[in-house]
C-alpha positions in Angstrom: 0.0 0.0 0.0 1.9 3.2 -1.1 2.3 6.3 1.4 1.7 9.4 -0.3 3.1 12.4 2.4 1.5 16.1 1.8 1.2 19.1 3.7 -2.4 19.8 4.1 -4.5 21.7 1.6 -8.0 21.3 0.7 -7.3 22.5 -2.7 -5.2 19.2 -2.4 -8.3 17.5 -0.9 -10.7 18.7 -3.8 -8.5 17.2 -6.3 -9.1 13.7 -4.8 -12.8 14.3 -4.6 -12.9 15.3 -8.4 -11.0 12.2 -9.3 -13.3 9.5 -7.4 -16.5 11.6 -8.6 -14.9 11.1 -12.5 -14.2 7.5 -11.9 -17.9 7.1 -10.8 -19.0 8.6 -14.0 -17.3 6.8 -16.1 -19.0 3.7 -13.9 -15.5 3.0 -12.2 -16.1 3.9 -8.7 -13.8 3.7 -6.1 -14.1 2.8 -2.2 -12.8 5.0 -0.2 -12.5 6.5 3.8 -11.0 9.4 5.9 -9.2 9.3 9.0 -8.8 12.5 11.4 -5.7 11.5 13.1 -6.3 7.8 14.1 -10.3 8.0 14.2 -12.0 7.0 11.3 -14.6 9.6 10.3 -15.6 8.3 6.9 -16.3 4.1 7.0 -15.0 2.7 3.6 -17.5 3.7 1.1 -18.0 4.4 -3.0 -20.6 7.0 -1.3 -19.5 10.8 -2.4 -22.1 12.6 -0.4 -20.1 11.9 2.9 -17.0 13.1 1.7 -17.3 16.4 2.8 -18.1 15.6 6.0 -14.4 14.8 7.3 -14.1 18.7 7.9 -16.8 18.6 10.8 -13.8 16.4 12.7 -11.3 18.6 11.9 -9.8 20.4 16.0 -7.5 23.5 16.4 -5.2 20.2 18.0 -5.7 18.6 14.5 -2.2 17.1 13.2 -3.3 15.2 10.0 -6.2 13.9 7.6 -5.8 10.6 5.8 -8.0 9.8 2.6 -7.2 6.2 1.7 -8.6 5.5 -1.8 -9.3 1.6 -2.8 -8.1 -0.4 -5.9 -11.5 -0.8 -7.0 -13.4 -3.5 -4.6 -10.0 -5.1 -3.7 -8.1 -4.2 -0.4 -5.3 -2.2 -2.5 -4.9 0.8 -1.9 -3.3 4.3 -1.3 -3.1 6.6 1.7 -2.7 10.7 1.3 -1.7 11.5 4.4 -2.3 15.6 4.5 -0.2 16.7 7.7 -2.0 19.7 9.5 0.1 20.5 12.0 3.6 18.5 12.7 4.0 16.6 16.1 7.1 17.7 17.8 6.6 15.1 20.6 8.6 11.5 20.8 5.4 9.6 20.3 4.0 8.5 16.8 0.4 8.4 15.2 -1.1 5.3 13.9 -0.5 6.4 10.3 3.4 6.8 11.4 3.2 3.6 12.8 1.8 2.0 10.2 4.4 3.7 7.8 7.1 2.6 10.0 6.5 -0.7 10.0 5.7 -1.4 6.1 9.2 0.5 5.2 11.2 -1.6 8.0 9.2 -5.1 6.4 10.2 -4.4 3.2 13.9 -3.7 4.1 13.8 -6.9 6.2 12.7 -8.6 3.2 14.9 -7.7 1.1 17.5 -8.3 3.3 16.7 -11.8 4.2 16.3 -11.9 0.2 19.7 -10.7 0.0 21.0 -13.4 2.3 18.9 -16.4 0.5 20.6 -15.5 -2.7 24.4 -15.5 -1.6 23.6 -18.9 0.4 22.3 -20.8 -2.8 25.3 -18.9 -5.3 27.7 -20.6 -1.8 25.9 -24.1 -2.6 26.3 -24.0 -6.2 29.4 -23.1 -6.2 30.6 -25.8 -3.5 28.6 -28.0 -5.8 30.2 -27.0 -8.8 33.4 -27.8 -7.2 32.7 -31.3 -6.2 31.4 -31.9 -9.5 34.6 -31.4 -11.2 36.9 -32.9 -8.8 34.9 -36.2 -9.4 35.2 -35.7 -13.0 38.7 -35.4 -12.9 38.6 -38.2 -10.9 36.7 -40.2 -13.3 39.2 -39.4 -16.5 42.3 -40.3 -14.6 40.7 -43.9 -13.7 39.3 -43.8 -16.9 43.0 -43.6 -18.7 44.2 -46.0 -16.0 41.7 -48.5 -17.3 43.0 -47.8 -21.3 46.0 -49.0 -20.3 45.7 -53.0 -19.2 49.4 -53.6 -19.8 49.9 -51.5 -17.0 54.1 -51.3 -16.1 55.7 -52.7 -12.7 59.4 -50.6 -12.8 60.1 -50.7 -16.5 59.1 -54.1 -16.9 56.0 -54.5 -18.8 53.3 -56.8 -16.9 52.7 -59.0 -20.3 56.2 -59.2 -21.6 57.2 -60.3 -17.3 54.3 -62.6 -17.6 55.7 -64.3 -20.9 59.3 -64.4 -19.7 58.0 -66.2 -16.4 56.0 -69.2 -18.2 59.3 -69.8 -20.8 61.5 -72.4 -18.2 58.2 -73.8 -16.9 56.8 -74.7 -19.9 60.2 -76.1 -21.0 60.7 -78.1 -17.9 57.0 -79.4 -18.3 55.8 -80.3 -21.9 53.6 -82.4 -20.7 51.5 -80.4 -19.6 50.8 -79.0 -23.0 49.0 -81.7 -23.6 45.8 -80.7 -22.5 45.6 -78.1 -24.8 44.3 -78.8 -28.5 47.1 -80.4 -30.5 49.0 -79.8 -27.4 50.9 -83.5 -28.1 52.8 -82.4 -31.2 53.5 -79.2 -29.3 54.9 -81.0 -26.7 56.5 -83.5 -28.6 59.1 -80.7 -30.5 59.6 -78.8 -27.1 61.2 -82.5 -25.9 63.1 -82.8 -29.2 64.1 -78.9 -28.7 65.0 -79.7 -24.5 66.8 -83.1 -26.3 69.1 -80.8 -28.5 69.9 -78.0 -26.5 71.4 -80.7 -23.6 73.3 -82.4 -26.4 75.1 -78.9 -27.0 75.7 -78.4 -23.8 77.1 -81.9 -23.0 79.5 -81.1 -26.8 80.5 -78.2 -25.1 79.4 -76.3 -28.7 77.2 -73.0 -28.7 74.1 -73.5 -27.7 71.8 -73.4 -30.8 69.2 -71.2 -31.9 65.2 -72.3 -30.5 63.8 -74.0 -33.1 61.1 -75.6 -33.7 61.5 -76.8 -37.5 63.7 -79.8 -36.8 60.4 -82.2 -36.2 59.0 -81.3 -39.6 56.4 -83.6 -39.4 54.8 -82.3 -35.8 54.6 -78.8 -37.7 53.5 -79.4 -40.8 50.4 -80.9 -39.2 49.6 -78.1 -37.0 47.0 -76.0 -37.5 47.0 -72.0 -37.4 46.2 -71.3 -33.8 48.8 -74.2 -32.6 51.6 -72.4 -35.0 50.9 -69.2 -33.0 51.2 -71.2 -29.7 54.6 -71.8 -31.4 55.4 -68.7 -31.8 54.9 -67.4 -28.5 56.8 -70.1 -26.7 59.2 -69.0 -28.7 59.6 -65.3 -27.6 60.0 -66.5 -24.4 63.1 -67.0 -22.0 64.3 -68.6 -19.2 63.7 -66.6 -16.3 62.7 -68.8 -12.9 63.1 -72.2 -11.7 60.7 -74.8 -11.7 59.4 -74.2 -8.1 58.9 -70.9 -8.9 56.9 -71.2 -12.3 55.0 -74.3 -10.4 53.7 -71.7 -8.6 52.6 -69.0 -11.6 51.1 -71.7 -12.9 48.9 -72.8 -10.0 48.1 -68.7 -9.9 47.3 -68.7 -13.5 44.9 -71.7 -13.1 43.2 -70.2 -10.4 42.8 -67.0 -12.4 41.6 -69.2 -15.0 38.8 -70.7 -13.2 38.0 -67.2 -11.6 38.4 -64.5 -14.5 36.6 -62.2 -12.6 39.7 -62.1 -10.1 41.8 -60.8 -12.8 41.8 -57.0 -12.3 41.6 -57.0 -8.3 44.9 -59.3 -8.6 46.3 -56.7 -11.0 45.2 -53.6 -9.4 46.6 -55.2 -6.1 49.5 -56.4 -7.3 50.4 -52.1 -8.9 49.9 -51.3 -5.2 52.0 -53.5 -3.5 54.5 -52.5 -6.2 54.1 -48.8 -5.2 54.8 -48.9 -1.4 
């Protein structure tokens, strides 16, 4: 409800009056009523023929009339307060009060206003952070998981892992066996094993891994076999039988349990890192 402050004049007055008798006219009318000081002279009415009558009210100790006009039938409206006579003492009317008390809600309100919106930019921001620290999170595990052949040292995981199985498999064709055409395979690793002692035992260079001498176990492999070939191989003698007994047994429980693979690798990083 706005406050509109004047110093009294009923040429002031008579300016209100004409506006509330054209609004009537034009078949607008507006509710109005008249305080003298705090008493309310005029009751809230669209009736013109009691305006006048605020001035019968009007005292020599007088300090204000208030004509508050209405937003048509809604309880909207605007006060002219027409000061008389100014009050030089502590205390405060009710139109004061009133005034008062709208002008300290409003700044309270948009205070607290203030307040809400600094609190919610805080959270968004705190939010905002959290957000893209576990995004960076995310892309650093994510490049961890790119890379499976993860390195121990400088010692690739899948070139250690090959180098480990080379003197077990050669100290234990047989166990080849069980894999398909696994018997031919194991077959030229014994012919291979047979060759290299004979060097050693002739005291003459030790010659080159082969695996052509038993022409007719290769010939009849098949594709996949040949590339079991090839691996074997590439690989070199790097632990002792006790030692690649146990890979194997950790291999073959890995095996049976693939979902084990990655918690043995990721734990296996980690004990490396202490």
């Amino acid at each position: 409800m706005p406050f509109i402050n004047e110093k009294y004049s009923e040429q002031k007055i008579d300016n209100l009056y004409n506006f509330l008798q054209s609004s009537k006219e034009q078949g607008e009318a507006e509710d109005y009523e008249i305080f003298v000081d705090a008493f309310k002279v005029v009751k809230r009415t669209n009736d013109l023929a009691r305006f006048e009558t605020y001035s019968n009210f009007i005292q020599p100790e007088t300090k204000a009339v208030t004509i508050v006009i209405y937003d048509g039938t809604s309880p909207r409206n605007t006060k002219h307060i027409f000061t008389i006579k100014e009050d030089n003492t502590n205390g405060l009317s009710g139109v004061d009060v009133d005034t008062r008390i709208e002008e300290k809600l409003r700044s309270e309100k948009e205070k607290w206003e203030t307040d809400l919106l600094k609190k919610e930019n805080e959270k968004l921001k705190t939010e905002l952070s959290e957000a893209e620290a576990y995004i960076e999170e995310l892309e650093v595990n994510a490049e961890k998981a790119k890379d499976k052949k993860f390195r121990m040292g400088d010692v690739n995981v899948g070139e250690f892992a090959s180098v480990m199985l080379e003197g077990f498999v050669r100290r234990n064709p047989q166990l080849l066996t069980k894999l398909p055409g696994g018997e031919a395979l194991a077959g030229v690793i014994e012919q291979d094993n047979a060759d290299r002692e004979k060097a050693l035992l002739d005291k003459s260079p030790e010659p080159e891994v082969s695996f052509k001498k038993s022409g007719s176990a290769t010939d009849n492999l098949s594709e996949e076999e040949k590339s079991y070939l090839d691996f074997i191989k590439s690989l070199k003698d790097k632990f002792d039988h006790e030692q690649m007994t146990s890979v194997m047994l950790i291999l073959d429980v890995l095996a049976k349990s693939p979902n084990d693979i990655d918690p043995t690798i990721q734990y296996l990083s980690d004990l490396h890192k202490k």
